[in-house]
C-alpha positions as CSV (number, residue, x, y, z in Angstrom):
1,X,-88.8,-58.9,-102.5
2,X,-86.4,-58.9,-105.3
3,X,-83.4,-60.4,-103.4
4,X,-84.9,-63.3,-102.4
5,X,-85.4,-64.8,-105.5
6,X,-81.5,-64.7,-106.3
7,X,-81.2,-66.0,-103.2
8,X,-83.6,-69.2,-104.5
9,X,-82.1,-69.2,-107.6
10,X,-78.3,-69.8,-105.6
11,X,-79.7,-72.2,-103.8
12,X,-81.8,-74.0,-106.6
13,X,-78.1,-74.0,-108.5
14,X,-76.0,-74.9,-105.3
15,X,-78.4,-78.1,-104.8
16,X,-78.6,-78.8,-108.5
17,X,-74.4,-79.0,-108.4
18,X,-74.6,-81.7,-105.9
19,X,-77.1,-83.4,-106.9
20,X,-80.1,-83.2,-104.3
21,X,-82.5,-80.7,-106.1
22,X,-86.0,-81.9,-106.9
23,X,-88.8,-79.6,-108.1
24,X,-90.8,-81.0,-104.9
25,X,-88.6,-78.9,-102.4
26,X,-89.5,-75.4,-103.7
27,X,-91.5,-74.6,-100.5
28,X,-88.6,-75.4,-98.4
29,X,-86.3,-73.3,-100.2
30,X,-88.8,-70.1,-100.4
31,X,-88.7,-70.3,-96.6
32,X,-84.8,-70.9,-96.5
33,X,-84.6,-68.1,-98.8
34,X,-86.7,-65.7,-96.4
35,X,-84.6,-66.5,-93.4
36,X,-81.3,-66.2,-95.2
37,X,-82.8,-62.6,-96.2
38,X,-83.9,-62.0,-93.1
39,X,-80.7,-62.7,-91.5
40,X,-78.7,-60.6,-94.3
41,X,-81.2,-57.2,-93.5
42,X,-80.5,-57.9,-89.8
43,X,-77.3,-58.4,-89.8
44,X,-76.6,-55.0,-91.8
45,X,-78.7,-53.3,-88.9
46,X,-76.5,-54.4,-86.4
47,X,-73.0,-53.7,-88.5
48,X,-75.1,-50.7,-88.5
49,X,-75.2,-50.3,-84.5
50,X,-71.8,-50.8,-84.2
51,X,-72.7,-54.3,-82.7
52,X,-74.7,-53.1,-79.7
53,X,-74.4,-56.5,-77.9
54,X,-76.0,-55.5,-74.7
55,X,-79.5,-53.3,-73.9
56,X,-79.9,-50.8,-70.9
57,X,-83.3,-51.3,-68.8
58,X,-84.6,-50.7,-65.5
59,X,-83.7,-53.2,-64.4
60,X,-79.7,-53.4,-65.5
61,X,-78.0,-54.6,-69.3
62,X,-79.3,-57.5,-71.2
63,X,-78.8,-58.8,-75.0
64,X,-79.9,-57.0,-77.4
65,X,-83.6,-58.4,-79.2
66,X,-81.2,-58.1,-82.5
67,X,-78.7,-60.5,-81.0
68,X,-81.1,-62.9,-80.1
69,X,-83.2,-63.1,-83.2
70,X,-79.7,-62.9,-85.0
71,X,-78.8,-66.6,-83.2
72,X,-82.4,-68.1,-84.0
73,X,-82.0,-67.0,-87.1
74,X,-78.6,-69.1,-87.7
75,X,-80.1,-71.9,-86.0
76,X,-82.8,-71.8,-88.3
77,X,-80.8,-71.3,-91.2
78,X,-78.4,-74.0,-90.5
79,X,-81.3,-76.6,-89.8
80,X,-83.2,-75.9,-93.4
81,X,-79.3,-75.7,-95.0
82,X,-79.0,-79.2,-93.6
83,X,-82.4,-80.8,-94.7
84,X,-82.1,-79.4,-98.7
85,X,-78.8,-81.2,-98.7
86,X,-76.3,-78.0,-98.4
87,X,-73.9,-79.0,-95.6
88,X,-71.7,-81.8,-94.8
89,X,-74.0,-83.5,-92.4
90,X,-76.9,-82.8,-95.3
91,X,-75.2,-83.9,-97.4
92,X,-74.3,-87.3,-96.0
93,X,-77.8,-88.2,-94.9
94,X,-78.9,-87.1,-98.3
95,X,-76.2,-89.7,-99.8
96,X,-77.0,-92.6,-97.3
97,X,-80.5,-92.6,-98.5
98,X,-80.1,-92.5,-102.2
99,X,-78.2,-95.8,-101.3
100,X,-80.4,-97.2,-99.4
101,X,-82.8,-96.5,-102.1
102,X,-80.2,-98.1,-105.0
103,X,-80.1,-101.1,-102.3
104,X,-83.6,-102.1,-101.7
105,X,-84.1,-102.1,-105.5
106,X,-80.9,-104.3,-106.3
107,X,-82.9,-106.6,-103.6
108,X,-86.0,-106.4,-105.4
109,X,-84.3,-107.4,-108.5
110,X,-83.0,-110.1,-107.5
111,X,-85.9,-111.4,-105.6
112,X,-87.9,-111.0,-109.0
113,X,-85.8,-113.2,-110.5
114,X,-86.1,-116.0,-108.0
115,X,-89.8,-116.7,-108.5
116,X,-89.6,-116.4,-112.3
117,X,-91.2,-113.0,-113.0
């Protein structure tokens, strides 16, 4: 799977720029990378179908199995986006907690100091 590593690689780089990438995350973004490939290959298939929306069965129309793995797929995708840091709301949290982390050691600083070590 060739296109998944430039997928990892743009991801790698994109979390690198804002300043969230750590060397611990790899496995999360192999799997991010695998959805986000999945998603691309399905996708194409159902460009492909002319976006066949709807299934014909004995019993009457229903969604197609594409559409529906199509939107747990974005789900997905949006939920590991979020936890490496690479939207808004990831982002944020990924901010609040590098303060909280720059806080708690100003505190521990200071308490140091008090009883003379």
């Amino acid at each position: 799977m060739g296109r998944p590593k430039n997928i990892k690689n743009q991801t790698r780089d994109q979390m690198k720029a804002l300043g969230v990438y750590k060397p611990e995350f790899e496995p999360i973004i192999e799997v991010y990378a695998q959805l986000r490939e999945q998603y691309k290959v399905l996708t194409e298939r159902f460009i492909a179908s002319n976006y066949d929306i709807e299934e014909t069965t004995n019993t009457g129309s229903k969604k197609a199995p594409i559409v529906t793995t199509l939107e747990s797929l974005r789900k997905d995708i949006l939920a590991y986006a979020t936890q490496l840091g690479l939207t808004p709301q990831g982002l944020l949290k990924a901010d609040e907690d590098a303060f909280k982390q720059k806080k708690k050691s100003k505190l521990s600083e200071m308490l140091k100091g008090l009883d003379g070590r």
